[in-house]
ZAKE-815838 format. One record per atom (N, C-alpha, C): residue in three letters; x, y negated, z negated. Coordinates in steps of 0.02 Angstrom, whole numbers, padded with zeros to 5 digits, always signed. Atoms other than C-alpha are relative to their C-alpha. Layout:
# ZAKE-815838
ALAXYZ
...
This chain:
# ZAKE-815838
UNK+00042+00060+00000
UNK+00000+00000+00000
UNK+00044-00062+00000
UNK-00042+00072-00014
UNK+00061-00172+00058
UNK-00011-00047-00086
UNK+00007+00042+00077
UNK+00093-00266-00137
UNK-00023-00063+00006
UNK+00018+00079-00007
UNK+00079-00433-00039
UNK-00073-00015+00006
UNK+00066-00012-00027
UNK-00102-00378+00047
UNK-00041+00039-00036
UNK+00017-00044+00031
UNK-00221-00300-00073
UNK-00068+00026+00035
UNK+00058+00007-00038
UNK-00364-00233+00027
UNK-00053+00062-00051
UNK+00072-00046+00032
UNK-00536-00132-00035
UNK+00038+00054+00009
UNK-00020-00061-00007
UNK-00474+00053-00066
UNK-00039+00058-00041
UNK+00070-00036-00009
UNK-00637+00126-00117
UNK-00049-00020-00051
UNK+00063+00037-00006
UNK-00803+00101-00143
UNK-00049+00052-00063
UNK+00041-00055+00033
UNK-00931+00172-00292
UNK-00061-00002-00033
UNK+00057+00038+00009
UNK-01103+00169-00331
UNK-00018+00025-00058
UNK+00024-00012+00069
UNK-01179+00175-00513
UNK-00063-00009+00030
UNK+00069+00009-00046
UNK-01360+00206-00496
UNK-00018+00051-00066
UNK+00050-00029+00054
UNK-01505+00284-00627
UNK+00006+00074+00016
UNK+00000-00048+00004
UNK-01520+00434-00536
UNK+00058+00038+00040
UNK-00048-00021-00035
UNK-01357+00510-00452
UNK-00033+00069+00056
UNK+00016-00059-00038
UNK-01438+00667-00374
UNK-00051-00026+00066
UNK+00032+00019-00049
UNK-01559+00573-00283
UNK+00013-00065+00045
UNK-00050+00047-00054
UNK-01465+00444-00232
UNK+00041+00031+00067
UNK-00034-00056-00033
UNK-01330+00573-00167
UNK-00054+00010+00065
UNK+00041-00009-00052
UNK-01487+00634-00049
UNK-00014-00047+00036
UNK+00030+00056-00039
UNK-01532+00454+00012
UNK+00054+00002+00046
UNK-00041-00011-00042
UNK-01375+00430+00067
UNK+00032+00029+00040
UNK-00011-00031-00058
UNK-01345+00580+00157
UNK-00030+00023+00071
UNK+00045-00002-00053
UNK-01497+00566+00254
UNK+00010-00048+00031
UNK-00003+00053-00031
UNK-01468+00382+00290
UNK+00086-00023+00047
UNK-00044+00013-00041
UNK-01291+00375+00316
UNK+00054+00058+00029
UNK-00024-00080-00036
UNK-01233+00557+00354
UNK+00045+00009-00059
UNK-00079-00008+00041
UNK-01101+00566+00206
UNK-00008+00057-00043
UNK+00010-00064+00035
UNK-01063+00743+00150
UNK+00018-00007-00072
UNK-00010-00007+00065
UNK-01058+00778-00035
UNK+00017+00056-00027
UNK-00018-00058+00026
UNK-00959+00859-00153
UNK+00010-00016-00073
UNK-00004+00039+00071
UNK-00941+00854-00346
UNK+00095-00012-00015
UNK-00051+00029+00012
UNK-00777+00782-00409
UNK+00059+00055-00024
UNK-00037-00048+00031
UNK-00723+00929-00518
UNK+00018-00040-00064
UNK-00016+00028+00052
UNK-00704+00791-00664
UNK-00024+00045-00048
UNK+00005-00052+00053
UNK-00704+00891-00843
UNK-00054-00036-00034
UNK+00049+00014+00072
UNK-00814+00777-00955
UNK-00045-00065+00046
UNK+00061+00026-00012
UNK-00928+00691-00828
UNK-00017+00019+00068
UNK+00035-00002-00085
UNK-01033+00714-00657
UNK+00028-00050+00044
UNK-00022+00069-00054
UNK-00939+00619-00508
UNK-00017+00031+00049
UNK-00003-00027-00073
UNK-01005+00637-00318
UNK+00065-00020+00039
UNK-00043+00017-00070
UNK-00877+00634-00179
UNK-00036-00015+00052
UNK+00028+00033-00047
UNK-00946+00535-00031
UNK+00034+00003+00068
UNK-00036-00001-00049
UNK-00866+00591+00130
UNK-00007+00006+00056
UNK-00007+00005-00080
UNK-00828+00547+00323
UNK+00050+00019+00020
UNK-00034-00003-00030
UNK-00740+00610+00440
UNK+00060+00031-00012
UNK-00050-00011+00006
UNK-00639+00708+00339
UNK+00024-00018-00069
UNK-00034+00030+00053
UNK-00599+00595+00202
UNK-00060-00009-00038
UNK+00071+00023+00044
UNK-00701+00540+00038
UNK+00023-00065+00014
UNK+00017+00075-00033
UNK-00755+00364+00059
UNK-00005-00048-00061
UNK+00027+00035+00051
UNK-00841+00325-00107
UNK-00015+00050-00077
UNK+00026-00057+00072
UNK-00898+00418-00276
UNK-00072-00039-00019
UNK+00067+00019+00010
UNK-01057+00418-00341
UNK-00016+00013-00069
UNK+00023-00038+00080
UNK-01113+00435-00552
UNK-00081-00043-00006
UNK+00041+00016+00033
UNK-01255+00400-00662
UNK+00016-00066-00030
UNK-00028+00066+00046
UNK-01253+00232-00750
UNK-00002+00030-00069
UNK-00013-00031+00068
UNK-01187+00282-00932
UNK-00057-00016-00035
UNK+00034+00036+00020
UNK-01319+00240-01052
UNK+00008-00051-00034
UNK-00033+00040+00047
UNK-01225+00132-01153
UNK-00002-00075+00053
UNK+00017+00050-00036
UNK-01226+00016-01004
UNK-00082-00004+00033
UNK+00102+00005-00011
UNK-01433+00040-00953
UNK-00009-00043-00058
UNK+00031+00020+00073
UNK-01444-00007-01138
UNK+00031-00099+00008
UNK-00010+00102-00018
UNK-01343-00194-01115
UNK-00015-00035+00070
UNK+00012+00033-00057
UNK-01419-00221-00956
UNK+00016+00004+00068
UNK-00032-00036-00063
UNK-01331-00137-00808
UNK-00046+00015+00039
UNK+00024-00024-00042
UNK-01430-00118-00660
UNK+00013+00053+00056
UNK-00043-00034-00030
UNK-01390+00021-00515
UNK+00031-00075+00068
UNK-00031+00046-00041
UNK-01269-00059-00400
UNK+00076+00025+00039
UNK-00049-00016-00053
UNK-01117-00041-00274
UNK+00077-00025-00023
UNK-00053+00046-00006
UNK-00950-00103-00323
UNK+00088+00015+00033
UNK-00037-00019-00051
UNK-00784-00113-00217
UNK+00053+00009-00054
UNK-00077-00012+00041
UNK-00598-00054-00296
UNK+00048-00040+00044
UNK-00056+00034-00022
UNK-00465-00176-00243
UNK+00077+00020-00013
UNK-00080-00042+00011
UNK-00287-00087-00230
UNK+00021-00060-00024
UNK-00068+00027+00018
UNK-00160-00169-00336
UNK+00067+00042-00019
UNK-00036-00023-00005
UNK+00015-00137-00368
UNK+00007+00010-00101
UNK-00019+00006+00048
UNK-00015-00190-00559
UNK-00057-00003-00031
UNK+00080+00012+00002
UNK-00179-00161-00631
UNK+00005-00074-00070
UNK-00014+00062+00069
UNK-00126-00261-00817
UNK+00029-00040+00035
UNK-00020+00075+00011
UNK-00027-00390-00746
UNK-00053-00022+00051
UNK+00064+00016-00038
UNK-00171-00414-00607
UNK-00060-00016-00044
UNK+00073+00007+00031
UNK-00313-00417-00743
UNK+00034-00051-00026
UNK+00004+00068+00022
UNK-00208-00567-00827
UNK+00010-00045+00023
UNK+00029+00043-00066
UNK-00188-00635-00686
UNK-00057-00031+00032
UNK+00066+00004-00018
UNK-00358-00647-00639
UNK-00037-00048-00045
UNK+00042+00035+00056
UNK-00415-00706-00831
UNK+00031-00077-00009
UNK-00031+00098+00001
UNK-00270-00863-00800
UNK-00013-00034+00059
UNK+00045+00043-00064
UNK-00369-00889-00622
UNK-00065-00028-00018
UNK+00082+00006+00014
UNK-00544-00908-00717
UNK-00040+00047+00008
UNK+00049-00076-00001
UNK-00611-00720-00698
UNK+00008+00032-00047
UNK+00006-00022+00036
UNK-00661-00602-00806
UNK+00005+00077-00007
UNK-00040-00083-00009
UNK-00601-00411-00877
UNK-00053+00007-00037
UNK+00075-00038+00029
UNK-00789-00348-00927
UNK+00043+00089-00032
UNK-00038-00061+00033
UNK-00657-00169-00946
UNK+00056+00004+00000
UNK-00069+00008-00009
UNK-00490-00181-00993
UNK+00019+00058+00066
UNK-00022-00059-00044
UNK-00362-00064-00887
UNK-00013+00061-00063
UNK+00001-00066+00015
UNK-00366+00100-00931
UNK+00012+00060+00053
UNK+00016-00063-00041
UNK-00341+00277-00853
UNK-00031+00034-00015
UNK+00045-00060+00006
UNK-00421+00410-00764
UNK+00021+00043+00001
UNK-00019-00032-00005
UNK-00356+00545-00794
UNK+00018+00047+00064
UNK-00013-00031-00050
UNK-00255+00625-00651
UNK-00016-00013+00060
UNK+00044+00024-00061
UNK-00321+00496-00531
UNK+00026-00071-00008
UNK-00015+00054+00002
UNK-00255+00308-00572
UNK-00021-00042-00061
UNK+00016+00054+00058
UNK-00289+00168-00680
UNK-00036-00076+00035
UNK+00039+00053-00034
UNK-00415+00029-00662
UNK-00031-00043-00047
UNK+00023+00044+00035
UNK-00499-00112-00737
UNK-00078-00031+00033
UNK+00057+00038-00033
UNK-00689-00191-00708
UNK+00006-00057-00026
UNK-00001+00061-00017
UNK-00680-00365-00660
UNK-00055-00050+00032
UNK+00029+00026-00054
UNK-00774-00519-00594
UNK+00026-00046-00010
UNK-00031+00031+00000
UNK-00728-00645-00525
UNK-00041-00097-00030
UNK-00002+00034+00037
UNK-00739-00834-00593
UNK-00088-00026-00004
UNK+00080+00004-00006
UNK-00938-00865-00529
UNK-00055+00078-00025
UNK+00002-00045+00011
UNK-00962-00678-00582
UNK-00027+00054+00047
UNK+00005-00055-00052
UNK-00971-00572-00426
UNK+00045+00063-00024
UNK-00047-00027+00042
UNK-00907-00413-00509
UNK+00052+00069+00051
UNK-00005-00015-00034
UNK-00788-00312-00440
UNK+00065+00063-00037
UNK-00058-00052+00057
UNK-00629-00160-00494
UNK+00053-00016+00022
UNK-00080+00014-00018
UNK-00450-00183-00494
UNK+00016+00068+00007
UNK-00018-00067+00016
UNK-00355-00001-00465
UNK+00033+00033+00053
UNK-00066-00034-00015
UNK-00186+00089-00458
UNK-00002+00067+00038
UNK-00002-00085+00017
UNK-00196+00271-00391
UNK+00067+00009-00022
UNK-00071-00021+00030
UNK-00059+00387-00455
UNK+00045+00022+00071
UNK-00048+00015-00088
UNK-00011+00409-00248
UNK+00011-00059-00003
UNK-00037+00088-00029
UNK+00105+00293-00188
UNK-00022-00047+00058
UNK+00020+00020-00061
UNK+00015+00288-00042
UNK-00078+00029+00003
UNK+00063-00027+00004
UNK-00185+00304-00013
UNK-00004+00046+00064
UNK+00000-00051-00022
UNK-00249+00453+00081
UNK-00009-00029+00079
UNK+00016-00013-00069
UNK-00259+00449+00281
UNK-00060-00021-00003
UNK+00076+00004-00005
UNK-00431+00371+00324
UNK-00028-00003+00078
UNK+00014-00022-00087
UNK-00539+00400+00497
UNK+00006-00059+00020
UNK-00016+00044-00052
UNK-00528+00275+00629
UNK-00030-00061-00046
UNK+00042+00056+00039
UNK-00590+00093+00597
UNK-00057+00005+00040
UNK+00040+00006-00016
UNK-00770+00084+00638
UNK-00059+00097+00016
UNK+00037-00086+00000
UNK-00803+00309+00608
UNK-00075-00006-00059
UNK+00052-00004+00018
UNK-00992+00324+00571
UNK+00016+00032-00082
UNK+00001-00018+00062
UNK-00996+00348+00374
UNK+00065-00051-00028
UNK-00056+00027+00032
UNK-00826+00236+00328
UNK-00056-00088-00015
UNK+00024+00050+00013
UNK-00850+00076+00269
UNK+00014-00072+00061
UNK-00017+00034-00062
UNK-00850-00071+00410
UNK-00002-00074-00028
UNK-00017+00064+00016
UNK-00866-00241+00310
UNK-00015+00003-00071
UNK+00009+00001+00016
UNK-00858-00304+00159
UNK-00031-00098-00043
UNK+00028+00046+00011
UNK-00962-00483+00104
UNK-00010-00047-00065
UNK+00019+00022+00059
UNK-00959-00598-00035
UNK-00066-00048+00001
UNK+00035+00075-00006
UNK-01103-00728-00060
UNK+00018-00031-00067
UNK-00025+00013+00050
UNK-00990-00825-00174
UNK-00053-00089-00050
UNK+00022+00046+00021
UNK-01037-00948-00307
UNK+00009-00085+00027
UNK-00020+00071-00032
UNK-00952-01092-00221
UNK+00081+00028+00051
UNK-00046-00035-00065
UNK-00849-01041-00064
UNK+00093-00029-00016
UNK-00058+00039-00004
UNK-00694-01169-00089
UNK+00017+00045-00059
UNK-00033-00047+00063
UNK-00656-01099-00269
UNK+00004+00053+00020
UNK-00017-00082-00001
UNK-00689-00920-00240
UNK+00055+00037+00064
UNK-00059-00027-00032
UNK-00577-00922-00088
UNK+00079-00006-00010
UNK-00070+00015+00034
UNK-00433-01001-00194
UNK+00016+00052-00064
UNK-00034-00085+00039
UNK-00445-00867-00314
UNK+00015+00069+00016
UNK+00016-00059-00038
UNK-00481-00714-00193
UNK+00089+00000+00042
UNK-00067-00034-00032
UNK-00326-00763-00078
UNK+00062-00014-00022
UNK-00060+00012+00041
UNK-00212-00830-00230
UNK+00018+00060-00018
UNK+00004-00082+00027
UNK-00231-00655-00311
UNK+00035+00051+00042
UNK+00006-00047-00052
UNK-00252-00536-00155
UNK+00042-00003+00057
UNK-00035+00007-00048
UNK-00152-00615-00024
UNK-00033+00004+00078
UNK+00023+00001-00054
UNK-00294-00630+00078
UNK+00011-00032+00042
UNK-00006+00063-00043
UNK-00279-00733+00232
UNK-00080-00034+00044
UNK+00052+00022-00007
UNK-00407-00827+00316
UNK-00024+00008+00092
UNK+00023-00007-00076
UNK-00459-00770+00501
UNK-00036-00059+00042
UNK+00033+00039-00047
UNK-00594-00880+00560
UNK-00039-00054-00044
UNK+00041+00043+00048
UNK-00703-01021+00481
UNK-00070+00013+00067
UNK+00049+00006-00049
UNK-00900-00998+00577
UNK-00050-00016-00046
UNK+00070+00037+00012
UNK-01030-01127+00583
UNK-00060+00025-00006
UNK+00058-00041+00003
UNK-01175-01050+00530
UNK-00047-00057-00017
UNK+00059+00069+00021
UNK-01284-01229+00513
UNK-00012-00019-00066
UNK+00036+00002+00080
UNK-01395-01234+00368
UNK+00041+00046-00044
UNK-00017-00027+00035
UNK-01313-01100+00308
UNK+00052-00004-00012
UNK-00072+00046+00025
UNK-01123-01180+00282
UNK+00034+00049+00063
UNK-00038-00050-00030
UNK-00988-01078+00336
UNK+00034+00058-00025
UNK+00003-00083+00016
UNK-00954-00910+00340
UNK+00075+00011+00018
UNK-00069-00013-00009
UNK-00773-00870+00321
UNK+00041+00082+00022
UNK-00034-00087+00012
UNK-00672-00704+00374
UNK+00056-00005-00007
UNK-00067-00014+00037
UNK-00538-00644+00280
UNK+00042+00069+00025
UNK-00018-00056+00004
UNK-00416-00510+00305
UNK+00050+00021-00048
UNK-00031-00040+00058
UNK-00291-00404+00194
UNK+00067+00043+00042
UNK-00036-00031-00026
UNK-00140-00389+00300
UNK-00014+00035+00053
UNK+00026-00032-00054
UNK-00225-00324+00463
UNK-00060-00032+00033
UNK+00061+00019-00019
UNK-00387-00357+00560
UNK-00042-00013-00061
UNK+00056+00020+00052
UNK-00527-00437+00471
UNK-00041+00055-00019
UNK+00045-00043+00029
UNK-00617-00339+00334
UNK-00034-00023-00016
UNK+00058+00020+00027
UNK-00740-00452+00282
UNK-00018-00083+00006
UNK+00029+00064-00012
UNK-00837-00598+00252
UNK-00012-00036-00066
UNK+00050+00025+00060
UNK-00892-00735+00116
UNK-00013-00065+00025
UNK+00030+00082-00005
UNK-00996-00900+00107
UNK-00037-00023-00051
UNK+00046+00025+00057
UNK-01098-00996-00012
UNK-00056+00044-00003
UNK+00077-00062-00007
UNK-01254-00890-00090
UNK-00041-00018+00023
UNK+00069+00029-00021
UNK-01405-00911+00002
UNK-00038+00006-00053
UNK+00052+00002+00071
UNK-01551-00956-00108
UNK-00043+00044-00024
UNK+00029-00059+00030
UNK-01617-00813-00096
UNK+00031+00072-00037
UNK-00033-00053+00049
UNK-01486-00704-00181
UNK-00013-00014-00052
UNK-00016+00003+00058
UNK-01501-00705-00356
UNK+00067-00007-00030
UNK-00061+00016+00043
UNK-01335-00729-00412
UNK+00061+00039+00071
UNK-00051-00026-00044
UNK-01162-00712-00321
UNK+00024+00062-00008
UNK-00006-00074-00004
UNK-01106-00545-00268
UNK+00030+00032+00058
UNK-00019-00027-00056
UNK-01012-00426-00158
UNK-00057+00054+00022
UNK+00053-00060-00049
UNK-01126-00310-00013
UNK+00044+00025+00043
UNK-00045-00032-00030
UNK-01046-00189+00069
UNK-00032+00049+00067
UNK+00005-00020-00034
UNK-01064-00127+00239
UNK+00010+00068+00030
UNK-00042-00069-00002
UNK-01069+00049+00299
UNK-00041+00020+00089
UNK+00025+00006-00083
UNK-01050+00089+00488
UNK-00060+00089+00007
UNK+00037-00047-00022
UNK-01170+00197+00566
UNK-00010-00010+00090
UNK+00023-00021-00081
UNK-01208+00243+00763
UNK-00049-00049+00030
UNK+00047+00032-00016
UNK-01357+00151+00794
UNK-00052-00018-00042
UNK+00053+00012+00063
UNK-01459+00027+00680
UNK-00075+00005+00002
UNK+00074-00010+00012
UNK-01633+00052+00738
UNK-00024+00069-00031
UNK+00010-00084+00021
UNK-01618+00250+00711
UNK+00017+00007-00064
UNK-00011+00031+00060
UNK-01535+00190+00543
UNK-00040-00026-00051
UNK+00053+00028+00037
UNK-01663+00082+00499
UNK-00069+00055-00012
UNK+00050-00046-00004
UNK-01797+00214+00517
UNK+00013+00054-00071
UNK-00022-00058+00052
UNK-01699+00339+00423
UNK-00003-00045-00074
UNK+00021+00038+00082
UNK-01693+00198+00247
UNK-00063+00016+00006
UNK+00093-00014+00038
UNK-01897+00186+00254
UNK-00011+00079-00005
UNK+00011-00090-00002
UNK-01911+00398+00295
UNK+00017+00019-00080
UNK-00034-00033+00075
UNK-01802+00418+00152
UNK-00019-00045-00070
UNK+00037+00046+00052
UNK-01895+00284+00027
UNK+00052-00060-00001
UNK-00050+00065+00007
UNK-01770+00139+00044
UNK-00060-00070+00026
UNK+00044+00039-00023
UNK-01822-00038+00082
UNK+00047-00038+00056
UNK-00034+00072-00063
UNK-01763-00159+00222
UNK-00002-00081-00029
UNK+00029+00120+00001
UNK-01744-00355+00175
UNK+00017-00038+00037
UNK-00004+00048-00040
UNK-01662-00413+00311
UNK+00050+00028+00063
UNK-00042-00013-00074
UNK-01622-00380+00497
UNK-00053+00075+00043
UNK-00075+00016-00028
UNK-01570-00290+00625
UNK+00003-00081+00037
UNK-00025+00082-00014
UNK-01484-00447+00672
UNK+00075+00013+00030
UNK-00064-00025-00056
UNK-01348-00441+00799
UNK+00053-00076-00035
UNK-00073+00042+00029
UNK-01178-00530+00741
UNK+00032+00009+00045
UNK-00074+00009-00085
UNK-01013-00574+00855
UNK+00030+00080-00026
UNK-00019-00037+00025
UNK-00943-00422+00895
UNK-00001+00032+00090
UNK+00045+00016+00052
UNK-01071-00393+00949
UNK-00010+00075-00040
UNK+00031-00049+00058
UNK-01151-00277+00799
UNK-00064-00018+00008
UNK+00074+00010+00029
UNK-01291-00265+00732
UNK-00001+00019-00054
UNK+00005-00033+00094
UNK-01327-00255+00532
UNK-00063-00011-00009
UNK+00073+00002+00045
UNK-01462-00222+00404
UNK+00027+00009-00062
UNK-00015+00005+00083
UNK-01467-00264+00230
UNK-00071+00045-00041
UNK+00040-00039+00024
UNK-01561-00150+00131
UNK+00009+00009-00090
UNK-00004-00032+00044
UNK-01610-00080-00045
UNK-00005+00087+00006
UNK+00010-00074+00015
UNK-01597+00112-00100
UNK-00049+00022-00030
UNK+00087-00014+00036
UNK-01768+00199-00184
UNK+00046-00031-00070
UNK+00000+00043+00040
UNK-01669+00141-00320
UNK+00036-00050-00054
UNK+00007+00067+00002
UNK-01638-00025-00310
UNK+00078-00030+00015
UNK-00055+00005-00004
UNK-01450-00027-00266
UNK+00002-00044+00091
UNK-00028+00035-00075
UNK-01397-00156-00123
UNK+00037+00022+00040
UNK-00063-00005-00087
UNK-01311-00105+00049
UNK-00021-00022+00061
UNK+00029+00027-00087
UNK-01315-00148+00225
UNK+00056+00062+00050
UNK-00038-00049-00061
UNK-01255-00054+00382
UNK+00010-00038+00055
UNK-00012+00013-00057
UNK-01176-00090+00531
UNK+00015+00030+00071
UNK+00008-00064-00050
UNK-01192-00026+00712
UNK+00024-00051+00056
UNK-00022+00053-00067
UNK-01116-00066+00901
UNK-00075+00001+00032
UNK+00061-00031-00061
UNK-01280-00021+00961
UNK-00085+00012-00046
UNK+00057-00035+00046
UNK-01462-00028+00909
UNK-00029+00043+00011
């Protein structure tokens, strides 16, 4: 992993019910499942093409109980998870879980950042992350989105930190501008001011699929909801932002509807 470039290096969803989540998602976005083999809790493996992509658990109860909703959040490779988490707390963000390890798997910390979009810091114990399928293989992940609390700040902390760089600035009108960032390579993602209809700032994470109308079909089949799209982007793409039966945010992206 590049120390200068820290880019997303995987993805994991907390959610009420793990088993039936597991099913949504393999109907909606094809991703085979397997259990983790962890000793003292339930983890899914989420996999494309070969590779796992994401993990999948239960939300603990200890977090249902202070308020935790199900939800998506991304792992950001670092080279240093502690000096990165005080790093982060002398940028204006916050360590909701110190570091710690997982046993036989890395060390990581939950974080958000200074408007509270929350997000993980984390080491594996490879020096190097595993081989992943092409960019844009049906089931991998294809963007990732902030709708930050205030765009200017959150991109002075995002590419002070991360070493992001800044690809493109696009006029999106009313809606400000929409920035893409990358992580040492082609652009992985996007952020801009929250629209008013988010509730609070937050990362959404994109997951490619084949074609979004056949996509979109498959969320409602499988009890999901739609809130917005398909909607064709430069590219071109096409995305949809969606909920899960329950209640976890994603969107998908396709060359083709």
């Amino acid at each position: 992993m590049d120390t200068q470039h820290c880019p997303f290096v995987w993805y994991e969803l907390m959610t009420s019910d793990d088993q039936a989540a597991a099913a949504f998602y393999n109907q909606v976005v094809g991703w085979q499942t397997a259990d983790a083999g962890m000793p003292d809790m339930r983890y899914t493996l989420l996999s494309a093409g070969g590779a796992a992509i994401a993990g999948l658990m239960t939300l603990p109860q200890a977090a249902c109980d202070a308020g935790a909703r199900p939800g998506w959040v991304g792992y950001i490779g670092v080279a240093d998870v502690d000096g990165m988490a005080r790093r982060l707390q002398q940028a204006g963000g916050q360590v909701h879980r110190p570091p710690e390890d997982i046993p036989g798997v890395g060390r990581f910390a939950v974080v958000a950042d200074p408007h509270g979009a929350s997000f993980d810091l984390f080491r594996g114990n490879q020096a190097e992350q595993a081989p992943q399928p092409p960019m844009g293989t049906p089931g991998t992940v294809g963007w990732a989105e902030l709708s930050a609390g205030d765009l200017g700040s959150a991109w002075t902390f995002y590419s002070g930190l991360f070493g992001w760089t800044r690809e493109e600035d696009m006029d999106m009108g009313e809606m400000g501008v929409y920035r893409l960032f990358a992580a040492g390579g082609p652009a992985i993602g996007g952020m801009m001011d929250k629209p008013p209809q988010v509730p609070a700032p937050g990362w959404l994470y994109y997951f490619n699929v084949e074609a979004i109308d056949a996509a979109m079909a498959r969320v409602t089949a499988a009890g999901g909801q739609v809130l917005n799209g398909p909607m064709e982007v430069p590219g071109p793409m096409w995305t949809l932002q969606c909920l899960d039966p329950q209640g976890a945010a994603f969107a998908l992206v396709a060359p083709m509807r």
